[in-house]
DOTORMAR-279983 format. One line per field, with one value per residue (C-alpha): z, y, x; residue in one letter. Coordinates in steps of 0.25 Angstrom, whole numbers, plus 5000, padded with zeros to 4 digits. Layout:
<nodes>
w	c(Z,...)
v	c(Y,...)
u	c(X,...)
resn	c(A,...)
</nodes>
This chain:
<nodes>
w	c(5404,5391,5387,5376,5366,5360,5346,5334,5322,5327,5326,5314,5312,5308,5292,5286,5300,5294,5286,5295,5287,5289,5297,5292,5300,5293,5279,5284,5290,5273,5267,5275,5272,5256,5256,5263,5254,5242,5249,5253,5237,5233,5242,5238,5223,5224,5234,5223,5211,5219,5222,5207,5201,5213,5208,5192,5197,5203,5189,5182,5189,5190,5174,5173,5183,5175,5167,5153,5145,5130,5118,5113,5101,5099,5090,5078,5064,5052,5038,5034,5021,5014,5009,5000,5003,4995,4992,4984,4974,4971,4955,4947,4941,4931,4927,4914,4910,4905,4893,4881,4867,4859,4859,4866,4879,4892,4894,4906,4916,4921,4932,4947,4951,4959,4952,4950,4935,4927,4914,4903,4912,4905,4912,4902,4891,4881,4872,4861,4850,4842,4842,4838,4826,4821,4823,4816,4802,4802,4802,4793,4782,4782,4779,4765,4761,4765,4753,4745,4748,4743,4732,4727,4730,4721,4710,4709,4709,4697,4691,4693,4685,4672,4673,4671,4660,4655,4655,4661,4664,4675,4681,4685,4693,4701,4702,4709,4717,4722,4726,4734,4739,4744,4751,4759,4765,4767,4775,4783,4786,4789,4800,4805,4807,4814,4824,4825,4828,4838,4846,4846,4853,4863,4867,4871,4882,4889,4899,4908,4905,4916,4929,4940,4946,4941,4947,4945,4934,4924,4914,4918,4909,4898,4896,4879,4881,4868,4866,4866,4881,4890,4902,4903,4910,4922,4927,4930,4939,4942,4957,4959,4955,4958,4957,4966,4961,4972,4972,4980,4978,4969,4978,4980,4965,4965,4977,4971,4958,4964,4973,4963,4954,4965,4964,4966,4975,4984,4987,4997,4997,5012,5014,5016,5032,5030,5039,5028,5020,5004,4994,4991,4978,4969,4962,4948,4942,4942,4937,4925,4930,4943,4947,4947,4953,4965,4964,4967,4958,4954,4956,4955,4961,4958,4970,4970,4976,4978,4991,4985,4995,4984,4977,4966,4969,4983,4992,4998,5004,4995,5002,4992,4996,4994,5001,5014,5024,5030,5046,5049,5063,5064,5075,5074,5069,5080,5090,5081,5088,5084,5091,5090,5089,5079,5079,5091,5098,5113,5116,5131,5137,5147,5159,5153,5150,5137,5130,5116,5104,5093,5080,5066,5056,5045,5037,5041,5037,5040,5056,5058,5057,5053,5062,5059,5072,5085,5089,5093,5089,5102,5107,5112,5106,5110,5101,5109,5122,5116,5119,5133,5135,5137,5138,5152,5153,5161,5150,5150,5136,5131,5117,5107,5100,5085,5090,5095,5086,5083,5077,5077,5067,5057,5055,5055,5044,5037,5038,5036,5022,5018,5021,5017,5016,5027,5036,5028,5030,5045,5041,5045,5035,5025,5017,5019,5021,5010,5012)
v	c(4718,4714,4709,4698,4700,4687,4688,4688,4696,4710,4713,4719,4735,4739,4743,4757,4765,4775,4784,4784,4789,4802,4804,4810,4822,4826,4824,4832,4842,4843,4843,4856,4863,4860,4865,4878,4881,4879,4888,4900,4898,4900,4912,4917,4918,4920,4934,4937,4935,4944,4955,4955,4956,4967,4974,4972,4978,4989,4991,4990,5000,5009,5009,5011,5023,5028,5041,5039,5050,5051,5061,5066,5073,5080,5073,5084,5085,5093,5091,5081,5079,5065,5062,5052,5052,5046,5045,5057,5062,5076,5081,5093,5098,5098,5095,5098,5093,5106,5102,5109,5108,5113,5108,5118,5121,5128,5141,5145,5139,5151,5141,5138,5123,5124,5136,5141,5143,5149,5144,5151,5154,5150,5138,5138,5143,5136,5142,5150,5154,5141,5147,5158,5155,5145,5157,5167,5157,5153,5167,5171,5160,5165,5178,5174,5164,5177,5185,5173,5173,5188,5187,5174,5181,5193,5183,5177,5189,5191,5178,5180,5193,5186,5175,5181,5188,5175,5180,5168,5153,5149,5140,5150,5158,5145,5142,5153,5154,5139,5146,5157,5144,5137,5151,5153,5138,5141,5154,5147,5135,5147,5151,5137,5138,5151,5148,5136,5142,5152,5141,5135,5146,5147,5133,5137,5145,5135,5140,5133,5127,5128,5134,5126,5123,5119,5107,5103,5109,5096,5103,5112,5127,5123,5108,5108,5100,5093,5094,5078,5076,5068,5077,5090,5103,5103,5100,5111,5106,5115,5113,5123,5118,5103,5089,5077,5064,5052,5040,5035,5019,5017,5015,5029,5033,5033,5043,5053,5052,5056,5067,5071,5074,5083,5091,5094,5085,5090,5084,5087,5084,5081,5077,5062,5062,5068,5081,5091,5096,5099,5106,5104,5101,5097,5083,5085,5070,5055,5046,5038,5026,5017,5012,4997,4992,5001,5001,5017,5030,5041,5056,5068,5084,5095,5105,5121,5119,5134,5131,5118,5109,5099,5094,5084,5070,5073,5063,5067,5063,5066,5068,5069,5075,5068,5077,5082,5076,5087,5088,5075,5069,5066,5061,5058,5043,5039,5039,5027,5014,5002,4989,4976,4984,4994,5008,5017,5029,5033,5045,5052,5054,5068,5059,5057,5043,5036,5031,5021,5026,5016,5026,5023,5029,5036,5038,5043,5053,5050,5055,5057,5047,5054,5047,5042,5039,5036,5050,5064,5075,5083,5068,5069,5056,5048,5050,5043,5033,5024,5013,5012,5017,5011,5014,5022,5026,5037,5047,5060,5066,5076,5083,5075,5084,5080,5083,5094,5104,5091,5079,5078,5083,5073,5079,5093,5091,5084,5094,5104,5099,5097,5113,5119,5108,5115,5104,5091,5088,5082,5073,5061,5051,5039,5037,5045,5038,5039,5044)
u	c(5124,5121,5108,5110,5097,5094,5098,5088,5080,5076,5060,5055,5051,5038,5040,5036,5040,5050,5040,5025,5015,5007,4996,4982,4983,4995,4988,4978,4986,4993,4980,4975,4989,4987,4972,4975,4987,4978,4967,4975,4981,4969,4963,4977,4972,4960,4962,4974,4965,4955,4965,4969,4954,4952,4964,4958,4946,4952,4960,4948,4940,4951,4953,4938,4938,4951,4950,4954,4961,4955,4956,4943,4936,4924,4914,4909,4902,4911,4912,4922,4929,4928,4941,4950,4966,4973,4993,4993,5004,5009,5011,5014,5003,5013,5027,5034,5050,5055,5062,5070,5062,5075,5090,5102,5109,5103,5107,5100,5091,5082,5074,5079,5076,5063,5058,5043,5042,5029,5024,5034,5046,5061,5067,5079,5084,5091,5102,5092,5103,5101,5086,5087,5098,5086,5075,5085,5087,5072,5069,5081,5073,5061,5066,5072,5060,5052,5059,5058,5042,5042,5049,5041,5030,5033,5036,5023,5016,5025,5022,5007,5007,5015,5006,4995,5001,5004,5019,5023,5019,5011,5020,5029,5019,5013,5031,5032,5019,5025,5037,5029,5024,5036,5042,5031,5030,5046,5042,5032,5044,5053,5043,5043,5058,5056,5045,5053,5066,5056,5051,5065,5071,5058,5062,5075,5068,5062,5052,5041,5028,5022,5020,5028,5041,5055,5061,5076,5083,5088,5097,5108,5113,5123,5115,5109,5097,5089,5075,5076,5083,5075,5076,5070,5078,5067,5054,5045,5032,5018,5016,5004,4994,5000,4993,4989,4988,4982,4976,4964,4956,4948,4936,4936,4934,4919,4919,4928,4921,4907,4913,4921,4908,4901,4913,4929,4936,4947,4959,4969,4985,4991,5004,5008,5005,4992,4994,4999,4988,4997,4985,4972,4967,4957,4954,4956,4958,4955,4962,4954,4960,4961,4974,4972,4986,4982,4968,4967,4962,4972,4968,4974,4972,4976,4981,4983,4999,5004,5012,5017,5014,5012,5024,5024,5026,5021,5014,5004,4989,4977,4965,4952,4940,4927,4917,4912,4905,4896,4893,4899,4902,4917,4926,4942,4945,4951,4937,4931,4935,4931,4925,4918,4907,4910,4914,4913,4918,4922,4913,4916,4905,4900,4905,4921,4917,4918,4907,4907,4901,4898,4900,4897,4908,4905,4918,4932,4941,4957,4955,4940,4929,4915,4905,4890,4884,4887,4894,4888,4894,4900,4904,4918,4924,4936,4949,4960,4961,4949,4957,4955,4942,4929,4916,4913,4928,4931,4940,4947,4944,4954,4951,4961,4970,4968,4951,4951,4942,4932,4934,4949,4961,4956,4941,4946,4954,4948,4936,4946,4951,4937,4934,4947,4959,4966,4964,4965,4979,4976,4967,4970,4977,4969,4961,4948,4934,4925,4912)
resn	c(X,X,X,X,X,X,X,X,X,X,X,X,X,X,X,X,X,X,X,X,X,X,X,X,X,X,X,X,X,X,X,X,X,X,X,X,X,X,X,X,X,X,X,X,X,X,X,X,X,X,X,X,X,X,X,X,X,X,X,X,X,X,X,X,X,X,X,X,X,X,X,X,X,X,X,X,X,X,X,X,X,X,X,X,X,X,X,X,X,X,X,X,X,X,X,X,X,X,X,X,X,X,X,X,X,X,X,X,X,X,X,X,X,X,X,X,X,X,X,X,X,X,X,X,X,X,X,X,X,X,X,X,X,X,X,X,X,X,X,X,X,X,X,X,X,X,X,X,X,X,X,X,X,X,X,X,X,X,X,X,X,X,X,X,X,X,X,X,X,X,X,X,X,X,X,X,X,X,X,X,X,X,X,X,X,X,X,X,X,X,X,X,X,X,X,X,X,X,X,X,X,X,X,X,X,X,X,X,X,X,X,X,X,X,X,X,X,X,X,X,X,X,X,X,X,X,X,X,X,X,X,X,X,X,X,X,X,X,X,X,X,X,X,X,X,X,X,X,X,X,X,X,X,X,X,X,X,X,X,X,X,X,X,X,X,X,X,X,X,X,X,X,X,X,X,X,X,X,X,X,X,X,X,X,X,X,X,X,X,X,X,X,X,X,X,X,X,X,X,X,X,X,X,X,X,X,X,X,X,X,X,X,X,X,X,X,X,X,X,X,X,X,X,X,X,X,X,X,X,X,X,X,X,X,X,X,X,X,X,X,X,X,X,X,X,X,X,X,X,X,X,X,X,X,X,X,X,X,X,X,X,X,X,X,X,X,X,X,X,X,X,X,X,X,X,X,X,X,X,X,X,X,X,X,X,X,X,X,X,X,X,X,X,X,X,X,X,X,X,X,X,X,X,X,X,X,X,X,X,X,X,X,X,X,X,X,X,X,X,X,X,X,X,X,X,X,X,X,X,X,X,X,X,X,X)
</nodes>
């Protein structure tokens, strides 16, 4: 059976029922997740930042405990030498063009390119038959004029006899003595042309002027050369002894000048790199004027050279010896390290640790430092690895190799070259300090 519902409007719905809000439990319960994610964030960083400075720490104290490897030299007292160096440039003592005085053709060349001649010796010779044709007719006239003086003579005496006899005029007597007159000056002309046609034919030999060494032969056998060519037949140059010329600045003129009163000054020639030592010589000039474009003073030495190790034109390193500086207390360069607060040094101390030194310097020589204060000698000093010492560090020294023997190669050799200039070529390279 059907039940027939009256019809009419349905009853209203409550609104807002599809979406109920949240209750506060549920915000609570969201609140607490959100502080303990930010919390356990946090712890998180917090134990990983503490795990990182733990592991720094650890680092660190194993770096301080580490052993570091250094190179080590022994501090000592030796005389060092006070030294200038200066670009230096190598010249013949001499050098001469070697050319013909007299016009003819070469017949011979009696040199070897390269050759040692001696003062004297014959280079070339030069066809001599014009010479001695010249030398043959000068003599040849002073022959006849000779006669002719005779028979001049022979007349006055004549003359003189009738003129006092007054057996002839006086005027005859002085004619004839102005003839005796006139044939001697032509003998003493014919002389001339004699030594002339001598010294002529001397020149056709032409011979060395000086010791030295011939350099590339110019004029080949069968060439005539002229008295007036501009070219010479070849260059002779002495080698031994040999010249320096160098330059050094200006500033330094007042200190050679007072050491160069107390006495010589030796110089020494090394080659370009510094490590060869060439010749040692003495300081024989200075220039008289300062170059101004360059602002530096011009000096020259002279060198004994009878190995010929010096060559003209060569470049080499001058080293001018100032003076000596007696007993002093040298290290090698490299030890003196410098810091905010100056100068100082690494000493290892008994225990294999590493002390710092404040040092005062003195002066330095190319690869030693001549130290004032602050060192002992017998003080093993750090030449290599400063850079990552510091003081208290653990090392393991080991004797440097350029310091075995005392202060280093530099302070031996430069010692060594002011004792006997066997060991100045390895000294370092620059300028030395002045005193």
């Amino acid at each position: 059976m059907i039940d027939d519902a009256p019809l009419g409007p349905r009853p209203a719905q409550p609104a807002g029922d599809a979406r109920p809000k949240g209750s506060p439990v549920t915000r609570i319960v969201l609140l607490v997740l959100l502080v303990l994610v930010v919390g356990g964030s946090a712890w998180l960083l917090r134990a990983r930042s503490k795990a990182t400075a733990a592991a720094a720490a650890s680092a660190s104290a194993a770096a301080a405990n580490r052993t570091i490897p250094v190179l080590t030299a022994e501090v000592v007292r030796r005389d060092v030498p006070v030294w200038l160096e200066g670009l230096g440039n190598v010249s013949a003592f001499y050098t001469v063009t070697v050319k013909t005085q007299v016009d003819g053709r070469i017949d011979r060349v009696l040199f070897t390119e390269g050759q040692q001649v001696k003062k004297g010796d014959v280079l070339v010779q030069i066809d001599p038959r014009p010479f001695a044709i010249q030398l043959e007719s000068a003599q040849a006239a002073m022959g006849r004029d000779q006669a002719n003086i005779k028979n001049a003579r022979l007349n006055l005496e004549r003359y003189k006899t009738l003129s006092q006899q007054q057996l002839i005029a006086v005027q005859q007597m002085t004619d004839q003595q102005a003839q005796v007159d006139q044939l001697e000056a032509q003998v003493r002309s014919d002389q001339a042309q004699i030594d002339a046609a001598r010294l002529n034919l001397d020149y056709a030999r032409i011979t060395s002027p000086i010791d030295g060494v011939t350099g590339v032969r110019l004029v080949d056998p069968g060439n005539v050369v002229h008295a007036s060519d501009a070219s010479g037949l070849v260059v002779v140059t002495q080698l031994d002894p040999i010249a320096l010329f160098f330059t050094l600045p200006e500033d330094d003129l007042a200190s050679i000048e007072e050491a160069k009163a107390k006495g010589e000054l030796e110089v020494y020639a090394l080659s370009r790199d510094g490590d060869k030592l060439l010749g040692k010589g003495k300081l024989s000039v200075i220039d008289n004027a300062i170059n101004q474009a360059t602002a530096t003073l011009r000096l020259k030495a002279i060198f004994d050279n009878p190995q010929r190790a010096l060559w003209p034109n060569q470049f080499v390193k001058a080293r001018l010896q100032l003076a000596t500086r007696h007993d002093a207390m040298v290290v090698p360069a490299a030890v003196v390290q410098h810091g905010p607060q100056g100068t100082f040094a690494y000493v290892v101390a008994a225990d294999s640790t590493a002390a710092m030194k404040p040092v005062v310097v003195e002066a330095t020589q190319g690869e030693i430092a001549v130290i004032r204060s602050g060192l002992a000698v017998g003080d093993q000093v750090v030449v290599d690895g400063q850079a990552q010492l510091r003081p208290g560090a653990k090392v393991a020294a080991k004797p440097a190799a350029a310091a075995r023997g005392g202060a280093g190669a530099g302070a031996s050799a430069s010692a060594g070259a002011g004792a006997n200039g066997s060991g100045g070529a390895g000294a370092g390279a620059g300028a030395g300090a002045k005193p």
